[in-house]
PDB file of N, CA, C, O and CB in Angstrom:
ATOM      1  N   UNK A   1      43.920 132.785 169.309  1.00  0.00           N
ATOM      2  CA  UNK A   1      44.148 134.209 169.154  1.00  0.00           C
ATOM      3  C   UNK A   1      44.219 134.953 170.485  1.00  0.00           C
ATOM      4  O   UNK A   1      44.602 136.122 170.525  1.00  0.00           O
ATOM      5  CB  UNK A   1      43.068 134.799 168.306  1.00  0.00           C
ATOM      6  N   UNK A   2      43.828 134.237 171.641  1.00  0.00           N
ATOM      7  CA  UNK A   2      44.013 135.306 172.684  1.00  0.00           C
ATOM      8  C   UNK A   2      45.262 135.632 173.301  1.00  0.00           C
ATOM      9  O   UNK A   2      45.528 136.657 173.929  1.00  0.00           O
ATOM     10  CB  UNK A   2      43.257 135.044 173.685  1.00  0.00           C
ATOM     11  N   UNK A   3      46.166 134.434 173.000  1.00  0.00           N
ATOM     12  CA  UNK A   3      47.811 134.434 173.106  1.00  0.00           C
ATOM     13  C   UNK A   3      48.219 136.186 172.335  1.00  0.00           C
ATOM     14  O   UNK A   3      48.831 137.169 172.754  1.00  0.00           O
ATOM     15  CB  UNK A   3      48.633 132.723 171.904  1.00  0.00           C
ATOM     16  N   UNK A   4      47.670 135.932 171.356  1.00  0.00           N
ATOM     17  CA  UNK A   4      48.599 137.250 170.382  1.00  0.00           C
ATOM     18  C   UNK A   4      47.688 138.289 170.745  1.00  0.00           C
ATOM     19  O   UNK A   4      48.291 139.362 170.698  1.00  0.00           O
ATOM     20  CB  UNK A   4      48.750 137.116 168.370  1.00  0.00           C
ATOM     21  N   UNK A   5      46.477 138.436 171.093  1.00  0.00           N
ATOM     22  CA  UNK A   5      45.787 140.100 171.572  1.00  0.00           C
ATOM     23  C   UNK A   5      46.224 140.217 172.936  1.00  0.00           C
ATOM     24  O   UNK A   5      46.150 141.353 173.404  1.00  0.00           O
ATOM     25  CB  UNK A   5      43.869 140.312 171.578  1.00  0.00           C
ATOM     26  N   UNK A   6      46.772 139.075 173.871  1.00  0.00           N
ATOM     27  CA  UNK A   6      47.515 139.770 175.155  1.00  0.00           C
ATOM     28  C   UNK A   6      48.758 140.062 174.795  1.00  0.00           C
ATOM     29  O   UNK A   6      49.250 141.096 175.247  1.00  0.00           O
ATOM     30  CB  UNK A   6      47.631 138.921 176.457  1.00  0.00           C
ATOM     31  N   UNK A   7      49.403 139.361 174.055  1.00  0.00           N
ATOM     32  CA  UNK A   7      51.148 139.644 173.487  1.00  0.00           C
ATOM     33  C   UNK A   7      50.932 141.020 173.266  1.00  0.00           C
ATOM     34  O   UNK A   7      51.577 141.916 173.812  1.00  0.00           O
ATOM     35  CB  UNK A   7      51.836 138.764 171.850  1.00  0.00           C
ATOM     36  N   UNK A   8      49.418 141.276 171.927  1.00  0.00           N
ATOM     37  CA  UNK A   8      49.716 142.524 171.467  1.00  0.00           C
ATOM     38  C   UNK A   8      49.683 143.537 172.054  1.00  0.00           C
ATOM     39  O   UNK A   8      50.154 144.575 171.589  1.00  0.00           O
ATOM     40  CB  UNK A   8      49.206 142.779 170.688  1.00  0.00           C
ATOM     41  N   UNK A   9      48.936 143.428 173.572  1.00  0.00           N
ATOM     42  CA  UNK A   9      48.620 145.093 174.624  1.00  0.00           C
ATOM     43  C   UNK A   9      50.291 144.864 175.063  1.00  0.00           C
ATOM     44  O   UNK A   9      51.180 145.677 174.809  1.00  0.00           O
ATOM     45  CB  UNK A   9      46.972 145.058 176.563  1.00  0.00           C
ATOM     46  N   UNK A  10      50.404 144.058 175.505  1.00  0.00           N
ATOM     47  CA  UNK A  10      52.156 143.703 176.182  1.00  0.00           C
ATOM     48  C   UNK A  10      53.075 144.865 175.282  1.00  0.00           C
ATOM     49  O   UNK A  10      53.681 145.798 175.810  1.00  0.00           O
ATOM     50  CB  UNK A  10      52.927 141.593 175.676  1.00  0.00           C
ATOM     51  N   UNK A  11      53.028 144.571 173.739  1.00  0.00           N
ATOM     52  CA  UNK A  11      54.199 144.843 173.197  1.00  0.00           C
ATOM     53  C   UNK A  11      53.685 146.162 172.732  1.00  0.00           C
ATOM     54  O   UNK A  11      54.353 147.080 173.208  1.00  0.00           O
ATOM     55  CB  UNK A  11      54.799 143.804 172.158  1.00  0.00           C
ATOM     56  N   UNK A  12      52.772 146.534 172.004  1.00  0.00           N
ATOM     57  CA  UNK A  12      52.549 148.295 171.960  1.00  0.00           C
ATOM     58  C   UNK A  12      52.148 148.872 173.626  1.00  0.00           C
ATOM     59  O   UNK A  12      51.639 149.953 173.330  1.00  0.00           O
ATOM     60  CB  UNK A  12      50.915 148.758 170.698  1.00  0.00           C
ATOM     61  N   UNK A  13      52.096 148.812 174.761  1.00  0.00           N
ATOM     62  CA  UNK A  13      52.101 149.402 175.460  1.00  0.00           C
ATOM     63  C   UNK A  13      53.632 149.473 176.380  1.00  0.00           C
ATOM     64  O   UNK A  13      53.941 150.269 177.267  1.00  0.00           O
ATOM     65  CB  UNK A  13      50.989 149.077 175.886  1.00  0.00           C
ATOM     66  N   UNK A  14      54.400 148.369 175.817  1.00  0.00           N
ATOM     67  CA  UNK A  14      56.222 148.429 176.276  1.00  0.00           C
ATOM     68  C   UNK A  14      56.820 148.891 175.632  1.00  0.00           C
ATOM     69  O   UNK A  14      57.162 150.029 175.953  1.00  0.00           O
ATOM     70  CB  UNK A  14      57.080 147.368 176.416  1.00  0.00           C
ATOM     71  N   UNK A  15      57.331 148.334 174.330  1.00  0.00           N
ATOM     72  CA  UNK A  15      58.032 147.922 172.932  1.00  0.00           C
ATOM     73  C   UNK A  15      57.848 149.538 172.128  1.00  0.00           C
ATOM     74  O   UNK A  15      56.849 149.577 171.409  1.00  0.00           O
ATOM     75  CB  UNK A  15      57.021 146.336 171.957  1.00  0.00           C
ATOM     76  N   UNK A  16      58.545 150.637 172.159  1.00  0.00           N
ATOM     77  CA  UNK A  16      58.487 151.387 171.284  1.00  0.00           C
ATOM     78  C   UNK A  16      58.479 150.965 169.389  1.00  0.00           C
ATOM     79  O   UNK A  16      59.323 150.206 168.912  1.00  0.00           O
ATOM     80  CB  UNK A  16      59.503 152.102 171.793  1.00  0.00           C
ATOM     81  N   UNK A  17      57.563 151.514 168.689  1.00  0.00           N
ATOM     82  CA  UNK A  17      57.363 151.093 167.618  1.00  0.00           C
ATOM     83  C   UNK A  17      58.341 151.407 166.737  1.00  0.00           C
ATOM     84  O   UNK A  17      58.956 152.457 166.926  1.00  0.00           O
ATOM     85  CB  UNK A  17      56.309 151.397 167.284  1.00  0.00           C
ATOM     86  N   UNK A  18      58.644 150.648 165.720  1.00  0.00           N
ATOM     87  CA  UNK A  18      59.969 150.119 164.742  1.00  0.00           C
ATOM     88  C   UNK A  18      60.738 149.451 165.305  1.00  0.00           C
ATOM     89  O   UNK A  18      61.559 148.855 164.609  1.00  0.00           O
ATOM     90  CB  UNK A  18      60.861 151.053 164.161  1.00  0.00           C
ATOM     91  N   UNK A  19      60.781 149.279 166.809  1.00  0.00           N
ATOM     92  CA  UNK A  19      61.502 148.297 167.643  1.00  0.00           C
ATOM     93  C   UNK A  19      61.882 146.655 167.004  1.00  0.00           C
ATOM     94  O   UNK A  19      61.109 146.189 166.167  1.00  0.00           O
ATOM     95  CB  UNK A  19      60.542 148.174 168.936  1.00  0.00           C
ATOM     96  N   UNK A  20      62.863 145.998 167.364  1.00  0.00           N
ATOM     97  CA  UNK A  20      63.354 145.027 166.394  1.00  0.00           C
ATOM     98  C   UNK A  20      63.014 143.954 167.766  1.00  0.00           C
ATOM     99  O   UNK A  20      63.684 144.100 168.789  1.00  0.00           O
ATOM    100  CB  UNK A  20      65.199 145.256 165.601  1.00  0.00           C
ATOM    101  N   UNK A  21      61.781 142.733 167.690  1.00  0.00           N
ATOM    102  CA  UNK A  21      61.689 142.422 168.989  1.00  0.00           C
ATOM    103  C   UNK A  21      62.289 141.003 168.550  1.00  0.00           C
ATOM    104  O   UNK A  21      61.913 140.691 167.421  1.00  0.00           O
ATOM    105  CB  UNK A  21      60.160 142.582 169.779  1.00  0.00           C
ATOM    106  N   UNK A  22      63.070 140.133 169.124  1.00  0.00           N
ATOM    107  CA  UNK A  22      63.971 139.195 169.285  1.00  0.00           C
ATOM    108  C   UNK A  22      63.053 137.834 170.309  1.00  0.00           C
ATOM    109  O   UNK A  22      62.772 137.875 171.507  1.00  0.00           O
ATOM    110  CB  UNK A  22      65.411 140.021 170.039  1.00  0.00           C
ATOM    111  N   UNK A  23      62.849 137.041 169.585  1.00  0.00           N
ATOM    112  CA  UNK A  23      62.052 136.049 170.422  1.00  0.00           C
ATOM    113  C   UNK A  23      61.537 134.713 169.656  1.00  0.00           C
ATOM    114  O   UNK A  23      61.423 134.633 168.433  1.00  0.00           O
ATOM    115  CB  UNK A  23      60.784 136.814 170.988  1.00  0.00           C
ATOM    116  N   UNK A  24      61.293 133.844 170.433  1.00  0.00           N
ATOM    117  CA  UNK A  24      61.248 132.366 169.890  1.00  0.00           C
ATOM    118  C   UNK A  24      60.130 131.959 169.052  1.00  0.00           C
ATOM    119  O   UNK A  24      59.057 132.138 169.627  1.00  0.00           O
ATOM    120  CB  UNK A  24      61.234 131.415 170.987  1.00  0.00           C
ATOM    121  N   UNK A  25      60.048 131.569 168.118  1.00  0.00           N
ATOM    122  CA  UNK A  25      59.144 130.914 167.267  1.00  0.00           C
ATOM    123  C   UNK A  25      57.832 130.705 167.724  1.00  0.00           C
ATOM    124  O   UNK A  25      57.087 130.183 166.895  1.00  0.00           O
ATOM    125  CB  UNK A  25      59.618 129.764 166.927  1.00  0.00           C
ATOM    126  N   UNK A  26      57.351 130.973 168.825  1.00  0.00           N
ATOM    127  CA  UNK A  26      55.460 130.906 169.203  1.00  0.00           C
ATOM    128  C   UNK A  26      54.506 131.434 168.143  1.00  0.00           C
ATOM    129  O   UNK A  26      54.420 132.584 167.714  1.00  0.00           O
ATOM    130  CB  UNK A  26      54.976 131.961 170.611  1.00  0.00           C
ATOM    131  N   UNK A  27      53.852 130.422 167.831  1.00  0.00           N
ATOM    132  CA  UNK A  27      52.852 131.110 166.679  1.00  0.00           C
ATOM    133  C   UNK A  27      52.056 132.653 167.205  1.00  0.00           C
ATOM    134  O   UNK A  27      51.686 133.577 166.481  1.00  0.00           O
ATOM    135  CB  UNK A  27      51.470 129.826 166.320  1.00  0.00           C
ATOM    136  N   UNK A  28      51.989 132.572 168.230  1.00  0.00           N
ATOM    137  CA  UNK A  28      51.111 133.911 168.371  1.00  0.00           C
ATOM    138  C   UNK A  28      52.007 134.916 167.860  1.00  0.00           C
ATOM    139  O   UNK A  28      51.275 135.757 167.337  1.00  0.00           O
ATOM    140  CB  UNK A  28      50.610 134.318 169.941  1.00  0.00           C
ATOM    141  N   UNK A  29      53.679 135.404 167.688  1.00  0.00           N
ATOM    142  CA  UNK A  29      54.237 136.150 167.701  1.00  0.00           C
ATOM    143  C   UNK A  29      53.574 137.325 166.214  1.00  0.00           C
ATOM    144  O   UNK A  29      53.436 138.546 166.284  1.00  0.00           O
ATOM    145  CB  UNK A  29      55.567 135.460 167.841  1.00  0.00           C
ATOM    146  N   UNK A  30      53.269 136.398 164.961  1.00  0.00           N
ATOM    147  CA  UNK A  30      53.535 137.009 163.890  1.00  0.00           C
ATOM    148  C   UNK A  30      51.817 137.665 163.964  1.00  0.00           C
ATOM    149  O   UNK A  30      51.417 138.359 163.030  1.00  0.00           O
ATOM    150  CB  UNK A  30      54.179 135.941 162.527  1.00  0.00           C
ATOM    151  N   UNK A  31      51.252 137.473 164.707  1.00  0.00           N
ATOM    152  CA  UNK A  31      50.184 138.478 164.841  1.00  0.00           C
ATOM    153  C   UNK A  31      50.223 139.380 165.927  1.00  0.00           C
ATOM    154  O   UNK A  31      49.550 140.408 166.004  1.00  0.00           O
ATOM    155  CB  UNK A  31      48.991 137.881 164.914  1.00  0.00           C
ATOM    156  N   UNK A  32      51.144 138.907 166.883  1.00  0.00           N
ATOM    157  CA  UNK A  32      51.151 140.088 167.811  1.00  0.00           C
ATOM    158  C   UNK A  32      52.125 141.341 167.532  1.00  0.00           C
ATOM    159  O   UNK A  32      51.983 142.432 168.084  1.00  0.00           O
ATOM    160  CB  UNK A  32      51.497 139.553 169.154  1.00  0.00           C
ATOM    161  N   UNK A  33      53.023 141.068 166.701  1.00  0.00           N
ATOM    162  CA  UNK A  33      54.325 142.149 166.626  1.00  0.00           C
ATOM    163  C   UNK A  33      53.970 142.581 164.908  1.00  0.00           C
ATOM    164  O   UNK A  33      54.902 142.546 164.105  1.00  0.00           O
ATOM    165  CB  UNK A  33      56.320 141.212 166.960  1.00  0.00           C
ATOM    166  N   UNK A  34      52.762 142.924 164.510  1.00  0.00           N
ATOM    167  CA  UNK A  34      52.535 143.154 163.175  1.00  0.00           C
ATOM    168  C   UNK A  34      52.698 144.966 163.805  1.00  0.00           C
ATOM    169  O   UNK A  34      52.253 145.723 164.667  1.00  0.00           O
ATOM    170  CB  UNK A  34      50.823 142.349 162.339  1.00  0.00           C
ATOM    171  N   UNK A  35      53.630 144.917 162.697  1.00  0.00           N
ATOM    172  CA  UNK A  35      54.484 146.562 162.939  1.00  0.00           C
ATOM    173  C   UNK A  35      55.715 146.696 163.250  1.00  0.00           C
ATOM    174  O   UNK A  35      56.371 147.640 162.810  1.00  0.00           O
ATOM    175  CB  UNK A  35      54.025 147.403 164.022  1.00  0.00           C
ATOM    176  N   UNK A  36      56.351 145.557 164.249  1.00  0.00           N
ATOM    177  CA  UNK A  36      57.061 145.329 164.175  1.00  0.00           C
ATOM    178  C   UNK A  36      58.170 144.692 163.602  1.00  0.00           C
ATOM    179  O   UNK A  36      57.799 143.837 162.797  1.00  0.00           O
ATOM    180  CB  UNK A  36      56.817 145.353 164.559  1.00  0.00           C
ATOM    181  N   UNK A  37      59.648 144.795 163.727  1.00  0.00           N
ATOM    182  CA  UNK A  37      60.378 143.304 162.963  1.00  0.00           C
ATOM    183  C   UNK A  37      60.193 142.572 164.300  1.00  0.00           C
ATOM    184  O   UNK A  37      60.161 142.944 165.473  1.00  0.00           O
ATOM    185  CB  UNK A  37      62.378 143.338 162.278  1.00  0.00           C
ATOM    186  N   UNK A  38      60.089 141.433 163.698  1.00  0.00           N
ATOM    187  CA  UNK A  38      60.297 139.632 164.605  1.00  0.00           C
ATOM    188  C   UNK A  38      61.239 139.089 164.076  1.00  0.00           C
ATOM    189  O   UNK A  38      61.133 138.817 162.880  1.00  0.00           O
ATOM    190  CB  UNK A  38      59.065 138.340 164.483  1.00  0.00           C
ATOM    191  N   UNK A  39      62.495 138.748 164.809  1.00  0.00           N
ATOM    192  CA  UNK A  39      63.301 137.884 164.350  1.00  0.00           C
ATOM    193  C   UNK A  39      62.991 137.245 165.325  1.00  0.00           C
ATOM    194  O   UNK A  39      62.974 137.508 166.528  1.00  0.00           O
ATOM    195  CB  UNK A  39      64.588 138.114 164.019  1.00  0.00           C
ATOM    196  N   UNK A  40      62.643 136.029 164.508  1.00  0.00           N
ATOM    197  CA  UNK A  40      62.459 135.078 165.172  1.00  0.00           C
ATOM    198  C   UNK A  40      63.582 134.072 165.582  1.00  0.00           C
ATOM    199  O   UNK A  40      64.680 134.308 165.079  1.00  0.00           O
ATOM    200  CB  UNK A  40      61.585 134.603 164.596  1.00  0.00           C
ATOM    201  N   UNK A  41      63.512 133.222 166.233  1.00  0.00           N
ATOM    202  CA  UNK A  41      64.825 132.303 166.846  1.00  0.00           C
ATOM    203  C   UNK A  41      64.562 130.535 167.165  1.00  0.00           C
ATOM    204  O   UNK A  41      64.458 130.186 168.341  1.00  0.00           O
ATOM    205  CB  UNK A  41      65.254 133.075 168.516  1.00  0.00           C
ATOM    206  N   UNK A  42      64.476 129.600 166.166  1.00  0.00           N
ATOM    207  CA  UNK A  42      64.120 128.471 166.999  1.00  0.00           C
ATOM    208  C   UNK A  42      65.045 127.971 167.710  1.00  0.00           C
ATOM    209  O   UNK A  42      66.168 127.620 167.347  1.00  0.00           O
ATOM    210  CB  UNK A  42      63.642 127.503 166.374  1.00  0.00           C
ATOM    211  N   UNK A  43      64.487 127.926 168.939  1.00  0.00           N
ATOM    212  CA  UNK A  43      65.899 127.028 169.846  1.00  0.00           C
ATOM    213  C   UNK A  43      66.335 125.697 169.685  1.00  0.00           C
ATOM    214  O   UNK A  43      67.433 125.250 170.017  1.00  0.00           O
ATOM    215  CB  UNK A  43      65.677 126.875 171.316  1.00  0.00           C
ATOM    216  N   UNK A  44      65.318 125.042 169.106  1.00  0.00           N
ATOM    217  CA  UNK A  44      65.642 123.535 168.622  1.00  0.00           C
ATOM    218  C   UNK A  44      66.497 123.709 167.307  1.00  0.00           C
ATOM    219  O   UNK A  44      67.356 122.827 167.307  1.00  0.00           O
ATOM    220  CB  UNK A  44      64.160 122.577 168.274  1.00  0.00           C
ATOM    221  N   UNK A  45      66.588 124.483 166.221  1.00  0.00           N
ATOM    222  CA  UNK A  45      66.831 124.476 165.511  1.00  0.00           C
ATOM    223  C   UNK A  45      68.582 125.041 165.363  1.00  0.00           C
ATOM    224  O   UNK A  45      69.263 124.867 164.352  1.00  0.00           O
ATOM    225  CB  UNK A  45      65.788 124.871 165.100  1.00  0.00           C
ATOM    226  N   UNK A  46      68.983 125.628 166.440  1.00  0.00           N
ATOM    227  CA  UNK A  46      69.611 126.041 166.645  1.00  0.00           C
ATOM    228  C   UNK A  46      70.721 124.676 166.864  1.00  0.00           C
ATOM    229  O   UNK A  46      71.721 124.459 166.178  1.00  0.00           O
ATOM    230  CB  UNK A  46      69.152 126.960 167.410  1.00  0.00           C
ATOM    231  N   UNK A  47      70.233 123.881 167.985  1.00  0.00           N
ATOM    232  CA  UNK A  47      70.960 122.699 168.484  1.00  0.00           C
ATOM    233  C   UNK A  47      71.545 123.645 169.482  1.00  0.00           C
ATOM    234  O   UNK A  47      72.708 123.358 169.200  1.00  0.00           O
ATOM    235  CB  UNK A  47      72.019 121.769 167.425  1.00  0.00           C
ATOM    236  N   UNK A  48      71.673 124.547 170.427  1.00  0.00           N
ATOM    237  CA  UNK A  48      71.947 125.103 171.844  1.00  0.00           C
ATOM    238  C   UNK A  48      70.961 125.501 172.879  1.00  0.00           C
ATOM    239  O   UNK A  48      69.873 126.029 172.650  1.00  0.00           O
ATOM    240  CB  UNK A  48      72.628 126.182 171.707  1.00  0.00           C
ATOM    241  N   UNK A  49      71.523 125.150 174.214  1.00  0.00           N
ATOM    242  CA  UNK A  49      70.663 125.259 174.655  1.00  0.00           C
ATOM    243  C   UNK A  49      69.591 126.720 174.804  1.00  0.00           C
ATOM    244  O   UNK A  49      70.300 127.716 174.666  1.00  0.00           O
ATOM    245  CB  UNK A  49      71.120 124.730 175.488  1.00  0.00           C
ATOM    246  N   UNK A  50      68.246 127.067 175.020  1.00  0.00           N
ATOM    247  CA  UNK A  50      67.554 127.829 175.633  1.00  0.00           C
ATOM    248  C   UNK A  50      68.559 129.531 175.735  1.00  0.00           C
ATOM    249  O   UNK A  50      68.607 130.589 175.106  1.00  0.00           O
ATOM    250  CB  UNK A  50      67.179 126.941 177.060  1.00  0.00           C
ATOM    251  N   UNK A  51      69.174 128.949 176.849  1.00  0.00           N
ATOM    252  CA  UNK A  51      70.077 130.067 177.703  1.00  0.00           C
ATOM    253  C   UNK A  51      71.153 130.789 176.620  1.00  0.00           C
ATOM    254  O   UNK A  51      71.532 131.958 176.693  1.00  0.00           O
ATOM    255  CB  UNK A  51      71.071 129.206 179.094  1.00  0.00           C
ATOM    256  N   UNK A  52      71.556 129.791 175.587  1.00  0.00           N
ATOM    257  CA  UNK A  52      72.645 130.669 174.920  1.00  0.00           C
ATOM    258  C   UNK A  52      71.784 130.925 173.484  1.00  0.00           C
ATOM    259  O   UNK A  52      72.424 131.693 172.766  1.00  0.00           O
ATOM    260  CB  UNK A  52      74.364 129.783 174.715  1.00  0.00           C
ATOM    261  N   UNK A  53      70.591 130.520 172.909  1.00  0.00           N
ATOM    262  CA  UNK A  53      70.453 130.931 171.749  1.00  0.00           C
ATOM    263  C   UNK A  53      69.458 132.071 172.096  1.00  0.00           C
ATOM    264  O   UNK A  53      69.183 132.845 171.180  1.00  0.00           O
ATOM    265  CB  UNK A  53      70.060 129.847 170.756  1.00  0.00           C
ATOM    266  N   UNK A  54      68.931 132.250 173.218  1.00  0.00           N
ATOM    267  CA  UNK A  54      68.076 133.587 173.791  1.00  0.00           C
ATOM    268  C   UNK A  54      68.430 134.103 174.737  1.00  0.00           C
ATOM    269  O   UNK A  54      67.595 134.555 175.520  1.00  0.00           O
ATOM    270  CB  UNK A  54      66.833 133.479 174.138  1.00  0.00           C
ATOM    271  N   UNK A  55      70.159 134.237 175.053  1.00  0.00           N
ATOM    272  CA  UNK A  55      70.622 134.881 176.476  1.00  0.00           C
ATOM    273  C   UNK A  55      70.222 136.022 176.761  1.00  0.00           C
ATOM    274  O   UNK A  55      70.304 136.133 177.985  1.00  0.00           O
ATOM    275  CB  UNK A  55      71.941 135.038 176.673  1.00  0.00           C
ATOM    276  N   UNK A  56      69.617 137.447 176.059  1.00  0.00           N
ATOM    277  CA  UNK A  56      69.308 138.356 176.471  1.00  0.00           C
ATOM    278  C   UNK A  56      67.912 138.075 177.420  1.00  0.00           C
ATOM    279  O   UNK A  56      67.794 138.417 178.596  1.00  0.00           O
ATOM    280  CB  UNK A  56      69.317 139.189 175.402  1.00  0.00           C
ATOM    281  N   UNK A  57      67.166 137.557 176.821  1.00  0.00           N
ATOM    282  CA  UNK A  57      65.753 137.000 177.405  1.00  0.00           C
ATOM    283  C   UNK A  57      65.760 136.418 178.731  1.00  0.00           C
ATOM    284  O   UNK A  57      65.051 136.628 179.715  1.00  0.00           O
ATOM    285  CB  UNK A  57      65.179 135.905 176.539  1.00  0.00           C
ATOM    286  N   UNK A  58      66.899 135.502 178.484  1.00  0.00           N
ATOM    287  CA  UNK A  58      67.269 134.819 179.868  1.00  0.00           C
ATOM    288  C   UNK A  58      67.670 135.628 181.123  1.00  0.00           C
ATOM    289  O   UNK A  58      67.246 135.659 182.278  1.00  0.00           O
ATOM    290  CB  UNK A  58      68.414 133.940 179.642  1.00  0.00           C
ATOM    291  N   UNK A  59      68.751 136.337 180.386  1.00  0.00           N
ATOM    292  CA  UNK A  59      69.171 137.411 181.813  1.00  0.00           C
ATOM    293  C   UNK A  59      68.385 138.248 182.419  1.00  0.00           C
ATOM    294  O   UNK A  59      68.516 138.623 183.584  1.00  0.00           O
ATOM    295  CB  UNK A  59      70.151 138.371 181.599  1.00  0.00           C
ATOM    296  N   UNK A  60      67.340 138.650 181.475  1.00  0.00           N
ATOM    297  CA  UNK A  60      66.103 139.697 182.104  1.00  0.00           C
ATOM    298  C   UNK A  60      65.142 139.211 182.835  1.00  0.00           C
ATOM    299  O   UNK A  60      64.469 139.768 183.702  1.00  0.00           O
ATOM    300  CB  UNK A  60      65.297 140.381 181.128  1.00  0.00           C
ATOM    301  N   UNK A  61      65.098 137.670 182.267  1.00  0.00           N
ATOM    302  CA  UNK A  61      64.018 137.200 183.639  1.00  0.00           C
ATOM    303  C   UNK A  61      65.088 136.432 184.928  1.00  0.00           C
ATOM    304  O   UNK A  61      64.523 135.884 185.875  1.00  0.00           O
ATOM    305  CB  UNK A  61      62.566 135.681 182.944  1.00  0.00           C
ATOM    306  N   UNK A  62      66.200 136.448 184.880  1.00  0.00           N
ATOM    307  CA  UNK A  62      67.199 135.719 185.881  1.00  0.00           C
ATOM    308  C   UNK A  62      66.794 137.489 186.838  1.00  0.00           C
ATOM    309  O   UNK A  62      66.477 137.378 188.023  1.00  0.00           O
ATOM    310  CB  UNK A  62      69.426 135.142 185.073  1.00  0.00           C
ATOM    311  N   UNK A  63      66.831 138.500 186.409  1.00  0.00           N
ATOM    312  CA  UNK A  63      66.620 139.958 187.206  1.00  0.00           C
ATOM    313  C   UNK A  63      65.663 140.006 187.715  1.00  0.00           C
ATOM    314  O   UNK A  63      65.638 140.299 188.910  1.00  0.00           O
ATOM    315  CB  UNK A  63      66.608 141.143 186.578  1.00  0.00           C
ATOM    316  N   UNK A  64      64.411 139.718 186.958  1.00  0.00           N
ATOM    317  CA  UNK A  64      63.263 139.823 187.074  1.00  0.00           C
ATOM    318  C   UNK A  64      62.675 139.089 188.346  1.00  0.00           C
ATOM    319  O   UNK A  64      62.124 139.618 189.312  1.00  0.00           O
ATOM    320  CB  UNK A  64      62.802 139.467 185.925  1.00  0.00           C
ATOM    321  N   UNK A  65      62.929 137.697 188.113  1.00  0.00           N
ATOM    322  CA  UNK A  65      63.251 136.858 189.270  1.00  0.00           C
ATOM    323  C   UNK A  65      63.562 137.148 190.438  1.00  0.00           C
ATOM    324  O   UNK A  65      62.734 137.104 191.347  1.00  0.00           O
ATOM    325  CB  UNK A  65      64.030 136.233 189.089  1.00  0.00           C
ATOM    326  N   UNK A  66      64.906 137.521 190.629  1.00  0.00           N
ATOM    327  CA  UNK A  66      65.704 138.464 191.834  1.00  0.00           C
ATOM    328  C   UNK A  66      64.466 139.754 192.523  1.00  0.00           C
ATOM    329  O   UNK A  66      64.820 140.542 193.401  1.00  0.00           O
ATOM    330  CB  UNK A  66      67.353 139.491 190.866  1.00  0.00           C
TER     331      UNK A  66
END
């Protein structure tokens, strides 16, 4: 549980609420984004890689990075 009570300061102190947050299958998610929607995304499940089944994610930390 401490995965999803740091997720959860993360996402109500960023994430405006009703926000639709987009992110990969980690169990902590469905307790941290309670209020939120989670669409969730498995990348294995997908059969592509990482980069194209979560490219928004990707590009923000390729910035972030920079």
């Amino acid at each position: 549980m401490p995965k999803a009570l740091t997720l959860r300061q993360f996402i109500t102190a960023n994430i405006e609420s009703g926000s639709i947050i987009v992110a990969d299958g980690l169990t902590s998610y469905p307790a941290a984004t309670a209020g939120y929607v989670h669409q969730a995304i498995s990348v294995t499940a997908t059969g592509r890689p990482a980069h194209e089944s979560l490219a928004a994610v990707h590009r923000l930390f390729v910035q972030v990075k920079r």
